[in-house]
C-alpha positions as CSV (number, residue, x, y, z in Angstrom):
1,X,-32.8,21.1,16.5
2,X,-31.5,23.9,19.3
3,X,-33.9,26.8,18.8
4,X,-36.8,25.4,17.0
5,X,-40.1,25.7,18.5
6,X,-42.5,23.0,19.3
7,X,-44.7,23.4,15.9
8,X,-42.0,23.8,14.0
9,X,-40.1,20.7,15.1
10,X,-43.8,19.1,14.4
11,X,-43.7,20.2,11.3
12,X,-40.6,18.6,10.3
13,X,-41.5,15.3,11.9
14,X,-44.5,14.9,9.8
15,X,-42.4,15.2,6.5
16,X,-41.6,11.1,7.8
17,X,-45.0,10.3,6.3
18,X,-44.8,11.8,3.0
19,X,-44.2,9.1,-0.2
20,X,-42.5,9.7,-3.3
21,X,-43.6,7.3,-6.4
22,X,-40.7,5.6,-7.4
23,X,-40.8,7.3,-10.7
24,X,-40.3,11.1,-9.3
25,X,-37.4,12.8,-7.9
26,X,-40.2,14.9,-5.7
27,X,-43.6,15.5,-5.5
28,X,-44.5,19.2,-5.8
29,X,-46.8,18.9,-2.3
30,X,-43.4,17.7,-0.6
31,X,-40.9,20.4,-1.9
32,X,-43.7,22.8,-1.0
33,X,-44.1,21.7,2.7
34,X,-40.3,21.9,2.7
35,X,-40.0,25.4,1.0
36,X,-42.5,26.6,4.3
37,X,-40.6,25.2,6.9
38,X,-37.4,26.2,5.4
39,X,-38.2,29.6,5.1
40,X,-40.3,29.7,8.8
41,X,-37.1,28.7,10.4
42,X,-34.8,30.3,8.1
43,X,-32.6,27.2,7.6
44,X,-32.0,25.0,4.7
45,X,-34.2,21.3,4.8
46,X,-32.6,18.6,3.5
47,X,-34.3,14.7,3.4
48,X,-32.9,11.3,2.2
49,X,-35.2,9.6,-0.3
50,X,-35.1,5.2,-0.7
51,X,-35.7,4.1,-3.8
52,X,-39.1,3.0,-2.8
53,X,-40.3,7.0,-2.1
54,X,-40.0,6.7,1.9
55,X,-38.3,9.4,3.6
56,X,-35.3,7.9,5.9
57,X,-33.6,11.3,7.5
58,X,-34.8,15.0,7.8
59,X,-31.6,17.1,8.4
60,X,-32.1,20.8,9.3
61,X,-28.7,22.9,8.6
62,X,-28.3,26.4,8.9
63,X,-28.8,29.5,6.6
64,X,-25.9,29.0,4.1
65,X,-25.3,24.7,4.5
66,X,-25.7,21.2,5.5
67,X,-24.5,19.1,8.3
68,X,-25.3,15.8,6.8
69,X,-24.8,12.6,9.7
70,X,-23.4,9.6,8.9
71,X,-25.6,7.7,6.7
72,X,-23.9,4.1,6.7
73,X,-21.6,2.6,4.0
74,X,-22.1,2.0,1.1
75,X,-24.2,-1.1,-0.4
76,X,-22.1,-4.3,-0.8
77,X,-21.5,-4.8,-5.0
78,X,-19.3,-2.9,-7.2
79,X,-21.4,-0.4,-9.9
80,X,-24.3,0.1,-7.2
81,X,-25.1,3.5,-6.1
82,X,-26.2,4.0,-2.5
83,X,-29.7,3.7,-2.9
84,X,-31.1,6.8,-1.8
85,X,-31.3,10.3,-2.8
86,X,-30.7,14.0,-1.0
87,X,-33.5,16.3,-2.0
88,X,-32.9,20.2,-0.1
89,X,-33.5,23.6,0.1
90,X,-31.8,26.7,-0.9
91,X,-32.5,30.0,0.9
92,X,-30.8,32.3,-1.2
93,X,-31.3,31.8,-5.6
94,X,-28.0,29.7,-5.9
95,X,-26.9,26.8,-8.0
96,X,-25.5,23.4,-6.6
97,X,-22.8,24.2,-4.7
98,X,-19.4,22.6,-4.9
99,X,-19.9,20.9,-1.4
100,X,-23.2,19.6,-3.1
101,X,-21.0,18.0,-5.7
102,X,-19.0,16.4,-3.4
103,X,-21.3,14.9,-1.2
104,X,-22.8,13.7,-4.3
105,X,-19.7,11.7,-5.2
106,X,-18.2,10.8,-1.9
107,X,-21.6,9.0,-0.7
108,X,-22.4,7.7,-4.2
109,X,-25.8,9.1,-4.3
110,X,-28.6,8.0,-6.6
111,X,-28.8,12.2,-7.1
112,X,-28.7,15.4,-5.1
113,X,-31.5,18.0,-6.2
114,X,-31.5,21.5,-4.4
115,X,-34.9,23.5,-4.3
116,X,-34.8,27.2,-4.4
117,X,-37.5,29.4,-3.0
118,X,-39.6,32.6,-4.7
119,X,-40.7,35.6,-2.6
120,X,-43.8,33.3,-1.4
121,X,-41.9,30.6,0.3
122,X,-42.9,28.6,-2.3
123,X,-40.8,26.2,-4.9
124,X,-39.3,27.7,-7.8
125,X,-36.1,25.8,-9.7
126,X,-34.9,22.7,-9.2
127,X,-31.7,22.6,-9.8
128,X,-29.9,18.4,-10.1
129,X,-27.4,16.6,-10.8
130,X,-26.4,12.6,-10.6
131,X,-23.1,10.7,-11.2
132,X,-21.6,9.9,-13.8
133,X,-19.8,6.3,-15.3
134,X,-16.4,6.3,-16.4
135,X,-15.8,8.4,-19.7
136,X,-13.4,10.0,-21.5
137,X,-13.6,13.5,-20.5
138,X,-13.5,12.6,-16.9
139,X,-16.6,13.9,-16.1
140,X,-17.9,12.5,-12.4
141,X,-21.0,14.2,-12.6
142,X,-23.6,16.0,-15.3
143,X,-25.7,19.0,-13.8
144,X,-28.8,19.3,-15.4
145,X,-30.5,22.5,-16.4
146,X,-32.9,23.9,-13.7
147,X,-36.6,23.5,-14.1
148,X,-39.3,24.9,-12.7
149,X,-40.9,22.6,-10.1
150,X,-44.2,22.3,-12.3
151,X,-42.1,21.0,-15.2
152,X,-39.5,18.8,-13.5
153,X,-40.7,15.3,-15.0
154,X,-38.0,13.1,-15.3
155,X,-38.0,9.1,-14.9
156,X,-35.9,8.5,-12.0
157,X,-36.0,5.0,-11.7
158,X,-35.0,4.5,-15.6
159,X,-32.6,6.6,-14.9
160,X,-31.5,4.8,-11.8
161,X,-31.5,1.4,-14.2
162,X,-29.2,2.6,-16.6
163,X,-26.5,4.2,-14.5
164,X,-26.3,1.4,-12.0
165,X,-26.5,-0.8,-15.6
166,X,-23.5,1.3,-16.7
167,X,-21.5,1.5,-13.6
168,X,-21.5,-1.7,-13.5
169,X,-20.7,-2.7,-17.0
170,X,-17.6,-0.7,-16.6
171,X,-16.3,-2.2,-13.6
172,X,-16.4,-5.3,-15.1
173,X,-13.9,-4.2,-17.7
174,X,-11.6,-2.3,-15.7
175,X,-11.3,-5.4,-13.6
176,X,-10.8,-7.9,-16.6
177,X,-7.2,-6.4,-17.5
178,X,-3.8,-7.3,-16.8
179,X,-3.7,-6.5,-13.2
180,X,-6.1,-7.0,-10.8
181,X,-5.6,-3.8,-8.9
182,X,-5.5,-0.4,-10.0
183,X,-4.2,2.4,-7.4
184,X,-3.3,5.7,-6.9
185,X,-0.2,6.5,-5.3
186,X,-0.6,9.4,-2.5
187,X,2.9,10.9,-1.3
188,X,4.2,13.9,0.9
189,X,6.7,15.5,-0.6
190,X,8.9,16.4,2.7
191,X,11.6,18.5,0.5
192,X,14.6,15.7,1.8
193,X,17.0,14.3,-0.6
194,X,15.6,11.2,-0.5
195,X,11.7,12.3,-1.2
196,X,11.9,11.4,-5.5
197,X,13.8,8.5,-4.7
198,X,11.2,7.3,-2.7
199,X,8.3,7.9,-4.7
200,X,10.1,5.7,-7.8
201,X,10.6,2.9,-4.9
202,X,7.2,2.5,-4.2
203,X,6.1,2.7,-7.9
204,X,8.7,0.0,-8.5
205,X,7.4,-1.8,-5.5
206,X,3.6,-1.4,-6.9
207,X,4.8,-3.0,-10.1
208,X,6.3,-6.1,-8.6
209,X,2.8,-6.2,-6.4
210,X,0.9,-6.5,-9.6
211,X,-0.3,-3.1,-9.1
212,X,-1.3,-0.8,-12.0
213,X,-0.7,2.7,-10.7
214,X,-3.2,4.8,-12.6
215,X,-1.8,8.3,-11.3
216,X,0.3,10.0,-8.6
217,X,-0.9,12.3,-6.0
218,X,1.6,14.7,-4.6
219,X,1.3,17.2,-1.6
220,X,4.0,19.4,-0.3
221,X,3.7,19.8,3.7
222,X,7.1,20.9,6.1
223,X,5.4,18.7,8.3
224,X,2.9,15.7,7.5
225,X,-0.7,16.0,9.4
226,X,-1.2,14.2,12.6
227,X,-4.8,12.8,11.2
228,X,-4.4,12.2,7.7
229,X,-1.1,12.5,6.8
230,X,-2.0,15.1,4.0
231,X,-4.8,17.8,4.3
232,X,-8.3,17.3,5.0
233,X,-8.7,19.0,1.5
234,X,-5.7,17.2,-0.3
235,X,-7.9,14.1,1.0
236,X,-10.9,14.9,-0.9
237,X,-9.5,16.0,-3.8
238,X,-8.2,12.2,-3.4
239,X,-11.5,10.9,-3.4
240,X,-13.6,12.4,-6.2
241,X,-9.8,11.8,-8.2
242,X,-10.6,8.1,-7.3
243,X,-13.8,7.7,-8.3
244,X,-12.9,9.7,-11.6
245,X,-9.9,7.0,-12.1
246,X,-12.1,4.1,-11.5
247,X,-9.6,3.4,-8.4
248,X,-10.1,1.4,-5.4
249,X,-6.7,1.1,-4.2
250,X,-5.1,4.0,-2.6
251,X,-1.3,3.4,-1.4
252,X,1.0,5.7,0.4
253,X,4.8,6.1,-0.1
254,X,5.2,6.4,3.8
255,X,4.0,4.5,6.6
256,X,1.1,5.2,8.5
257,X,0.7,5.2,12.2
258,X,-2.7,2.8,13.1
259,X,-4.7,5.7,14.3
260,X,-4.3,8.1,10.3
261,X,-5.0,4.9,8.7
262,X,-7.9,4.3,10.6
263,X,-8.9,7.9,9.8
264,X,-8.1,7.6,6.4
265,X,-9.9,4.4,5.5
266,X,-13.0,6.1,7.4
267,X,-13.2,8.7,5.5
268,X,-12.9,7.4,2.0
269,X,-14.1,4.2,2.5
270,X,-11.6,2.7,-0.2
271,X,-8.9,-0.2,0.2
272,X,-5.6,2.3,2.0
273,X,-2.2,0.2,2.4
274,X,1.1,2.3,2.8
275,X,4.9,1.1,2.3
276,X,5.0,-1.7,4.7
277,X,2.0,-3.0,3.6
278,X,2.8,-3.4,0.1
279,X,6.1,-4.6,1.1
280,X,4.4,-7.5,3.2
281,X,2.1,-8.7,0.4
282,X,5.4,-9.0,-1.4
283,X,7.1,-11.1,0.5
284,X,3.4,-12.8,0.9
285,X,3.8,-13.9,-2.8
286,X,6.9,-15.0,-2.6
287,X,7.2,-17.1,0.3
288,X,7.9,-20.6,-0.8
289,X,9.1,-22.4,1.8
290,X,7.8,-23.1,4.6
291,X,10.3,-21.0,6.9
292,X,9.6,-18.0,4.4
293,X,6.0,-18.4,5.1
294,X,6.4,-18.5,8.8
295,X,8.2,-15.8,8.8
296,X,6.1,-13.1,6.8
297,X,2.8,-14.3,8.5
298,X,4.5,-13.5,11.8
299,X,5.5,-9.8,10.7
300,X,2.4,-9.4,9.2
301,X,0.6,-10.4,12.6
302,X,3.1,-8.1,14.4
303,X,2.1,-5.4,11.7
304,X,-1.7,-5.6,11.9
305,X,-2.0,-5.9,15.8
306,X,-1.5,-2.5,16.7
307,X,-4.0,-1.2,13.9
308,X,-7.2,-4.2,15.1
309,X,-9.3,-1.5,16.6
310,X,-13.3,-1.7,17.0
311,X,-15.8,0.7,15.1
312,X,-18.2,0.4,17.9
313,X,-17.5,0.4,21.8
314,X,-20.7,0.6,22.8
315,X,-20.5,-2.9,24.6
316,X,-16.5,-2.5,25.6
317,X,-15.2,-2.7,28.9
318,X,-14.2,0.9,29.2
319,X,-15.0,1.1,32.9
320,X,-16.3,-0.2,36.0
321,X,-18.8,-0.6,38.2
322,X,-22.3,-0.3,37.8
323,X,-23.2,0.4,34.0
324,X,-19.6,-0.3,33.1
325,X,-19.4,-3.7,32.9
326,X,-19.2,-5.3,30.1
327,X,-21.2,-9.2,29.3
328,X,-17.6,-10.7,28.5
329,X,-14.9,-10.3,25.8
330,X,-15.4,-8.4,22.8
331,X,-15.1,-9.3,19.1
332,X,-11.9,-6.8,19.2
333,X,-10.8,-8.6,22.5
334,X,-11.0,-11.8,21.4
335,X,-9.0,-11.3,18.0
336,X,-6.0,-9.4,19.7
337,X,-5.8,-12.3,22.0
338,X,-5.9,-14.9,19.1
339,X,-3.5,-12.5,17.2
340,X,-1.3,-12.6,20.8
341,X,-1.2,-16.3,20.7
342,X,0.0,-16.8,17.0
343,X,2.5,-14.4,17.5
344,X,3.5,-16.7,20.4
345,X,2.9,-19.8,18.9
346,X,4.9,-18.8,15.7
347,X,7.6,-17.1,17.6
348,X,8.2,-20.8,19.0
349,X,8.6,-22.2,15.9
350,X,11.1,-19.4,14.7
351,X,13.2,-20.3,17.7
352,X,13.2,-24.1,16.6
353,X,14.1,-22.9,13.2
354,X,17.0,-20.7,14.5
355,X,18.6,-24.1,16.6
356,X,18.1,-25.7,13.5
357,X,20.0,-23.6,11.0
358,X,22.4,-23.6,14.2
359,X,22.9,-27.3,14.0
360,X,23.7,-26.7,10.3
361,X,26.1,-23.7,10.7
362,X,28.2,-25.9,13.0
363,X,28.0,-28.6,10.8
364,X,30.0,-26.6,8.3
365,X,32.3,-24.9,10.6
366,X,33.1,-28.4,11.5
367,X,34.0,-29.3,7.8
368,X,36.0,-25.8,8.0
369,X,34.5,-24.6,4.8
370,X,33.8,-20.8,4.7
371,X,31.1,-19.4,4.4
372,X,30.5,-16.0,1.7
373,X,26.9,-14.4,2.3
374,X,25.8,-12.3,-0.9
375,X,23.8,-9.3,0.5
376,X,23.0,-6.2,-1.3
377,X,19.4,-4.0,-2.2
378,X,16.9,-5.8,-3.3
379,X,16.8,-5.8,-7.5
380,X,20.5,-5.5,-7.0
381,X,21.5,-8.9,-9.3
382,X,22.2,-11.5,-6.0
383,X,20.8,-14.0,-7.6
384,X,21.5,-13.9,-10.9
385,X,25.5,-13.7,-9.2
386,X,25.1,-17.2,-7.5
387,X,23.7,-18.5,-10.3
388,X,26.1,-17.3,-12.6
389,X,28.9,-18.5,-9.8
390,X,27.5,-21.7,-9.2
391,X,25.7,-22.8,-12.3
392,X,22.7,-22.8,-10.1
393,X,18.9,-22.1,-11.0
394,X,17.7,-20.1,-8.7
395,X,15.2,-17.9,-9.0
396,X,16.0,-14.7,-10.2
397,X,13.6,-11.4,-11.7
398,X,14.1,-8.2,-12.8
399,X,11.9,-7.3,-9.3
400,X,12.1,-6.3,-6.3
401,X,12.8,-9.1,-3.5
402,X,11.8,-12.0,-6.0
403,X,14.0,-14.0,-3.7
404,X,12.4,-14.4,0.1
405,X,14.5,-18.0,1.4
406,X,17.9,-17.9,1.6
407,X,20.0,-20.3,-0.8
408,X,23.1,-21.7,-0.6
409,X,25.5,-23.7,-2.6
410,X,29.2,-25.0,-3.1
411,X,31.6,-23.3,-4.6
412,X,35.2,-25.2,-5.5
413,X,38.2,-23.5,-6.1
414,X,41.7,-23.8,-7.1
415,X,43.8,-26.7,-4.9
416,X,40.8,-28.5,-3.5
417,X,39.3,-25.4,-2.1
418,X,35.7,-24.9,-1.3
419,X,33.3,-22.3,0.0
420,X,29.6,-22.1,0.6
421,X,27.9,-19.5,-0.8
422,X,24.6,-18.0,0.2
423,X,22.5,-15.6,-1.3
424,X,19.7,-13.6,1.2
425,X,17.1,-11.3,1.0
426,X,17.6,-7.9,-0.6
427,X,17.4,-5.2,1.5
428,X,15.7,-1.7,1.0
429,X,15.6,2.0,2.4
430,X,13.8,1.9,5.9
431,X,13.1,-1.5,6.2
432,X,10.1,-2.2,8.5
433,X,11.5,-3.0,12.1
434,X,8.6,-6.1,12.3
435,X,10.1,-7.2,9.0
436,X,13.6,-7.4,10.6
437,X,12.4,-8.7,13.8
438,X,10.4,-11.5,11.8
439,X,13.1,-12.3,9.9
440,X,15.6,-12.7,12.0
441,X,16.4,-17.0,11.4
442,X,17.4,-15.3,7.7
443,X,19.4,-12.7,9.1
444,X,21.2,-14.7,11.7
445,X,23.1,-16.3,9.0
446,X,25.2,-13.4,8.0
447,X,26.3,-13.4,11.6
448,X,28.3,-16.3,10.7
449,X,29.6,-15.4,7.6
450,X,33.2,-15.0,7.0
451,X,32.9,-12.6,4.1
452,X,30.0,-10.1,2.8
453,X,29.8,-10.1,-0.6
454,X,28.3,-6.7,-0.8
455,X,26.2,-6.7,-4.8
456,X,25.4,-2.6,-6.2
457,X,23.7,-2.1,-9.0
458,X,26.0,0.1,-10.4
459,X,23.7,1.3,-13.1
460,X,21.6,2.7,-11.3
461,X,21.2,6.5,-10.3
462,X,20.5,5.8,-6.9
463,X,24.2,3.1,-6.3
464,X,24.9,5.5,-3.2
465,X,22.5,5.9,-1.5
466,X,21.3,2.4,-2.1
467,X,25.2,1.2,-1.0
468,X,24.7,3.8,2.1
469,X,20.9,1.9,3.1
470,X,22.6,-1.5,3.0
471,X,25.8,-0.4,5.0
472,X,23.5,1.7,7.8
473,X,21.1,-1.8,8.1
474,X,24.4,-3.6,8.3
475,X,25.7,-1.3,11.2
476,X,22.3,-1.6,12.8
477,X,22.2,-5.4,12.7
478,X,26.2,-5.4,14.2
479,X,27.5,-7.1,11.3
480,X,29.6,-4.4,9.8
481,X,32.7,-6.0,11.2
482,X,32.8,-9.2,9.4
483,X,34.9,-8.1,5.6
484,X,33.2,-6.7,3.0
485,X,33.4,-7.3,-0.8
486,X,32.1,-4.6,-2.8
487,X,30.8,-5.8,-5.9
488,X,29.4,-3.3,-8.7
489,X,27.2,-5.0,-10.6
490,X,25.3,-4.5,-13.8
491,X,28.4,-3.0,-15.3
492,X,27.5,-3.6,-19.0
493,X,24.1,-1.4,-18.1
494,X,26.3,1.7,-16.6
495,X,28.7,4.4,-18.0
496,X,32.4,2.6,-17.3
497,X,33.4,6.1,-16.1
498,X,31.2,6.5,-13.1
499,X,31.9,2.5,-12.9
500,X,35.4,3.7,-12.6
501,X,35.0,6.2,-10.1
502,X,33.1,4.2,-7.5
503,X,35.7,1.4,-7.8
504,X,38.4,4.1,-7.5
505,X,36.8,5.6,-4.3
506,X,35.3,3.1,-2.4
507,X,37.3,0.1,-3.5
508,X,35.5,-3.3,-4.5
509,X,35.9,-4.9,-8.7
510,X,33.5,-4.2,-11.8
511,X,31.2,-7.3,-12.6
512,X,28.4,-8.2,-14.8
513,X,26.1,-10.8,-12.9
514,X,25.2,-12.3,-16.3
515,X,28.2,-12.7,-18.0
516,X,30.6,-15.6,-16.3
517,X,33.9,-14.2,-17.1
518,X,33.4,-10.7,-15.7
519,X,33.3,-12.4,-12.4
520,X,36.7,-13.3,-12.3
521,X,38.4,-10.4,-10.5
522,X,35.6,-10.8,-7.7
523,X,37.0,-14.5,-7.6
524,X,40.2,-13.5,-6.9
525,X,39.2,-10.9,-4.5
526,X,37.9,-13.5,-2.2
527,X,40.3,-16.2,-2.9
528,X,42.7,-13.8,-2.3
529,X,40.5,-12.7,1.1
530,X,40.1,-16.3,2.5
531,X,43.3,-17.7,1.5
532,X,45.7,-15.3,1.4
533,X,48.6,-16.7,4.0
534,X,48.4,-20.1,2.2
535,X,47.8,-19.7,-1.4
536,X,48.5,-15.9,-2.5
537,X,51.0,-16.2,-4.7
538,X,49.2,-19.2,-6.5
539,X,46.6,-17.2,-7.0
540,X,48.2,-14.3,-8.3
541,X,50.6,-16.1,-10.8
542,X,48.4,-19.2,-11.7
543,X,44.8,-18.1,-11.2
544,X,44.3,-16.5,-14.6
545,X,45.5,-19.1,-16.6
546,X,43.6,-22.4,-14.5
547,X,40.2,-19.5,-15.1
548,X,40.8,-19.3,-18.4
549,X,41.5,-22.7,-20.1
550,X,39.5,-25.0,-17.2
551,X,37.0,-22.6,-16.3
552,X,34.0,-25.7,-16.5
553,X,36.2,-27.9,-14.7
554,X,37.1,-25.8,-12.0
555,X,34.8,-23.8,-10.3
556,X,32.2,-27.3,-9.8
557,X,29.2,-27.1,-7.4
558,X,27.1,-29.1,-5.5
559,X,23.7,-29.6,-4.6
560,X,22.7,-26.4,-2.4
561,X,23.2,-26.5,1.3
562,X,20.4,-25.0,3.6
């Protein structure tokens, strides 16, 4: 209100006790009054409208636009509009603007109407527009024709009735279908080698969520933004894409640091997870046991803790001293100190579990029976291997990390030999550091493993770079002493020639996890591995023979060994 004088800021205060009858967009008395002050002051007037004709905000911009302040969010329901209406002026002849048009979808507004002005000050067109339910053009809005002020009659609360009537209607059937959530996927495109292959993991990754990705949102930046990760403008193109998509799940291929997704969710006001998070509520559906369970709720807690922040800090204890001090704990105190002690309290429990599986480790070394640890990327057939190995029922999914707990199980060879063998939790690209921290009673057993079985999907276009991710996390965990087996997997899926070639340069056999006597040579190999001093040239001249015609009666297992 900087430069207004007294009579005109009067003026605009006295549009609070104007009334609208539910019926009308505007009364012609009430655009008139704001057509004078508009063109007194030479600024556009803008007002918000309820439903029941009372004027809530009077908003004075400048010549060419609107600052509008923050008007709340939006009412609780799905299919509801906000419940009020932005009625301004226009100073020059102009249509609704584009930023009209967005502020008409980003706020859900019951309708936006701009009034322009004739060589008297006075109201001449009216020119509207109000959203739009889902339809098959796409459409988010329709702009109706302008109309004189005098001959603007249209029944705004039937109108009101039947979009929020069909808003709703359609909701109700886009959230009936197969999945429960539908998203758009947002992702930066850095220009790395890696960048593609990303965007397919996270799709993947939506898939196994139960997500139904509805379309992909791609922005090329050299460097992300520090705010929003992609540009304010990218991010309301985002938006008004959402709403047009019936979408109120956004998800981003890369992490987000606590203070862009607070900026992000903000702004749009829609449900915003990134990778981690969608890798979290995987693991969160397939947590079985109860040391699975413990685990992901305690990386989850580590996750979230960071990112529990406080919309208001009016009653914070920012400072001291008179006027600073606060009347105790606040709500955002009080849940990072309950988040603190969980994280304690299930830290404590971790380290139990961890002496535990200790116990049970020495147990075996006891028995002196080795131990063979399948790892590998996640979706890479570990699984469906020990079950193939061991005549086991594990379960196993064409998904990514369907399997969470560890399993183990016997494994008998040739001349009263036996081995345990354990399948873990696939790995993936980047895993989230509170995800290897939380998981670490899991990961502990491959410290203790006398051989790596190392499972590649060999079919798929990404074997490397997978095989790469896996070695690197095995570096980083200091495990990439203990021997390695590589296995390359999926075999009757991939072209034998590039099966040939990575066997040829990096060593390892060719297996199919589903078919029992492909799995042979990879028998050998850690027969061969394990026993080689005492039994290599049994092996060698008597394995394939003992395979062949007692396959059933020699490789027996037992019940599984956690």
């Amino acid at each position: 209100m900087v430069g207004l004088k007294p009579y005109q800021l009067t003026a605009l205060e006295r549009l609070y006790r104007r009334r609208v009858p539910p019926e009308q967009v505007i009364t012609t008395e009430l655009a008139t009054a704001m057509c004078e002050i508009s063109c007194d002051i030479n600024r556009q007037i803008g007002i918000f409208i309820d439903r029941r004709g009372q004027i809530e905000h009077v908003i004075v911009g400048d010549a060419q636009r609107l600052f509008l302040p923050d008007i709340g969010r939006q009412r609780a329901g799905a299919g509801r509009l906000r419940g009020i209406r932005l009625i301004h002026t226009h100073l020059r002849n102009e249509d609704l603007t584009q930023d009209d048009l967005t502020d008409l979808s980003l706020l859900s507004l019951d309708f936006i109407a701009a009034i322009t002005l004739d060589d008297d000050a006075r109201p001449a067109l009216v020119h509207a527009a109000h959203l739009l339910p889902e339809n098959a053009q796409g459409d988010l809005w329709s702009v109706l024709p302008p109309e004189p002020i005098h001959r603007f009659k249209l029944p705004f609360d039937e109108l009101i009735r039947s979009l929020e009537s069909e808003f709703a209607r359609k909701h109700k059937l886009r959230t009936t279908g197969t999945f429960a959530d539908r998203a758009i996927v947002v992702h930066v495109d850095s220009g790395t080698a890696d960048s593609d292959a990303d965007l397919e993991e996270v799709i993947e990754l939506c898939a196994t969520a139960g997500v139904s990705v509805l379309d992909v949102v791609k922005q090329s930046r050299r460097k992300p933004d520090p705010k929003y990760l992609i540009g304010k403008g990218k991010l309301d193109h985002l938006m008004l894409h959402c709403m047009q998509l019936g979408s109120e799940l956004v998800i981003f291929t890369q992490d987000l640091t606590p203070s862009q997704a607070r900026a992000i969710t903000d702004a749009c006001e829609l449900k915003v997870l990134d990778r981690t998070q969608l890798i979290l509520d995987i693991f969160s559906q397939h947590a079985k046991s109860g040391s699975g369970k413990l685990q992901v709720e305690l990386a989850q807690l580590h996750y979230m803790l960071p990112r529990l922040v406080a919309k208001n800090t009016g009653l914070s204890r920012l400072t001291g001293g008179i006027g600073g001090r606060g009347p105790g704990e606040t709500k955002l105190e009080i849940n990072r100190r309950r988040a603190k002690d969980r994280i304690r309290l299930l830290e404590q429990q971790l380290d139990t579990l961890c002496k535990t599986r200790a116990i049970q480790r020495q147990r075996r070394v006891r028995s002196n029976v080795p131990t063979v640890s399948i790892v590998g990327y996640t979706n890479a057939g570990k699984s469906t291997l020990l079950n193939t190995l061991t005549h086991s029922n594990v379960i196993a999914e064409d998904k990514l990390f369907a399997t969470l707990d560890p399993s183990s199980r016997r494994l008998r060879f040739p001349e009263e030999k036996e081995i345990i063998i354990t399948d873990t939790v696939g790995f993936i690209r980047d895993l989230p550091e509170s995800l290897v921290s939380a998981f670490k009673a899991t990961l502990e057993e491959l410290e203790h493993a006398d051989i790596l079985l190392h499972v590649i999907d060999a079919s798929s276009p990404r074997a490397e770079s997978q095989m790469d991710s896996v070695t690197a996390l095995l570096r980083d965990l200091h495990l990439n002493e203990i021997p390695q087996i590589l296995a390359w997997n999926k075999s009757d899926l991939a072209d034998p020639t590039i099966v040939a070639n990575f066997v040829a340069r990096f060593g390892g056999v060719s297996i199919s996890a589903v078919s029992a006597t492909t799995t042979l040579p990879l028998l050998r190999a850690i027969g061969l591995r394990l026993w080689e001093k005492d039994m290599g040239e049994l092996l060698l001249n008597a394995w394939p023979q003992a395979v062949e015609t007692e396959a059933d009666d020699t490789y027996e297992t037992t019940a599984g060994c956690q």
